[in-house]
C-alpha positions, 0 to 999 in steps of 0.5 A: 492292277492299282493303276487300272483300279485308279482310273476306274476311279474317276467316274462322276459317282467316285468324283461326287464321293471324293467331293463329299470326303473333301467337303467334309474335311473342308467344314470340319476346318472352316468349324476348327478355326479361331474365332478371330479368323472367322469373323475376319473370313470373307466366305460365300455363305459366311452366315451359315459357316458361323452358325455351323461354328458354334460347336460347344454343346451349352450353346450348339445343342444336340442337332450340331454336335450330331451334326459335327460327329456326322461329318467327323465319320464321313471325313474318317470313315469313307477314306477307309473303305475306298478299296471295298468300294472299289472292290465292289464296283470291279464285280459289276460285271457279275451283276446290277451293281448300285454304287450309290445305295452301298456307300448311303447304306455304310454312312447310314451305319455311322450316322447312326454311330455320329448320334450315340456319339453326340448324346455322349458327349452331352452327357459327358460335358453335363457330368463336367467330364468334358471342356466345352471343346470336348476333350476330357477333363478327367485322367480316370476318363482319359486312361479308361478310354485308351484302356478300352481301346488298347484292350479291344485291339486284342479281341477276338471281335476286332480281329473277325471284323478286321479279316473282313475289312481286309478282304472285301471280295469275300466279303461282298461274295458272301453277302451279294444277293443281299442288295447294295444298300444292305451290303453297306450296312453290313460293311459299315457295321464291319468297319464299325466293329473295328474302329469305333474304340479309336473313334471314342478317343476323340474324347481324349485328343479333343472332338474337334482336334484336326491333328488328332483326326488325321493321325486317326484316320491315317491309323485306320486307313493302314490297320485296314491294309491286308499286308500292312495292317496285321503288323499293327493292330497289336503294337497299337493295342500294346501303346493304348495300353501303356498309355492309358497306364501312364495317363492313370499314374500322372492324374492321381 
């Protein structure tokens, strides 16, 4: 059955969607490199890469720091939901199925997320809460991020949107005459639900920290997982919460 589900995933709309992840990681890197690197990289396209670079919010502004957080979401975000993707592509049988307008309708929801994250951090790095970097500079931040989150591991909220993320063919069944795009809104709300505390703690290990959005990603990927995921969801929260206790006592 995984095998089978693997090579239907070599079609041109999956193709485009695996480019679109890579891509993403691609830039989210080319826009992490030292600025030495940069200026020494031979890139086609090197004068829109630079422009791209500059990610600080006193010289980006608002438009690249939602446009950094836009591609943070689709490089974090759509590994997530591959199986609810593959799963939705597998009821075609049972009816029109529109690919495209699914996974446009699950990013809408994080662009949306990408926007609030951004005019945070502005507003984070105007109160001096942020390094220009967007790492926090406050130990009272820093534990109440990881608080929220540990706490939020343990909310009736995570858990009712987690039983959906791991288990996409009810989820699609419940919500199939709804149509393509709004079953990706209401998937990327789902999946909303469950990772944007996680998300948020980018303001703890640094916006634009690869190390910290892979460990990230990878959490999320497995939390996601029906057999896998359950095991882990609590121990995380119980680590967050520790965390941010020994984040709390170090600061003062």
């Amino acid at each position: 059955m995984i095998a089978a589900r693997v090579r239907r995933m070599g079609g041109g709309h999956w193709l485009v969607l695996f480019g679109l992840i890579l891509g993403a990681w691609g830039l989210l890197y080319a826009m992490a490199l030292p600025q030495d690197l940069r200026d020494g990289a031979v890139i086609y396209g090197a004068d829109f890469l630079q422009s791209l670079c500059i990610v600080t919010p006193d010289a980006a502004g608002f438009g690249r720091i939602a446009l950094m957080w836009a591609l943070m979401s689709a490089a974090m975000m759509a590994p997530t939901a591959l199986p609810a993707f593959a799963t939705y592509e597998e009821l075609s049988h049972t009816g029109e199925t529109r690919f495209g307008a699914l996974v446009a309708g699950y990013l809408g929801v994080w662009l949306g997320f990408s926007i609030l994250a951004a005019g945070a951090q502005m507003a984070l790095f105007q109160a001096g809460l942020l390094t220009a970097f967007g790492d926090s500079r406050s130990g009272v931040l820093s534990a109440g991020l990881l608080a929220v989150a540990g706490a939020y591991q343990f909310s009736p909220v995570k858990e009712a949107c987690l039983s959906k993320c791991r288990r996409p063919l009810s989820f699609f069944m419940q919500h199939w005459d709804e149509g393509a795009w709004r079953n990706g809104v209401r998937l990327g709300l789902v999946c909303l639900g469950c990772c944007w505390a996680l998300m948020a703690l980018a303001f703890v290990g640094g916006v634009m920290n690869l190390a910290f959005m892979g460990l990230a990603t990878v959490i999320m990927v497995l939390e996601k997982l029906p057999d896998l995921g359950r095991y882990l969801t609590r121990p995380l929260g119980a680590g967050l919460t520790a965390a941010s206790v020994w984040v709390l006592f170090t600061s003062i």
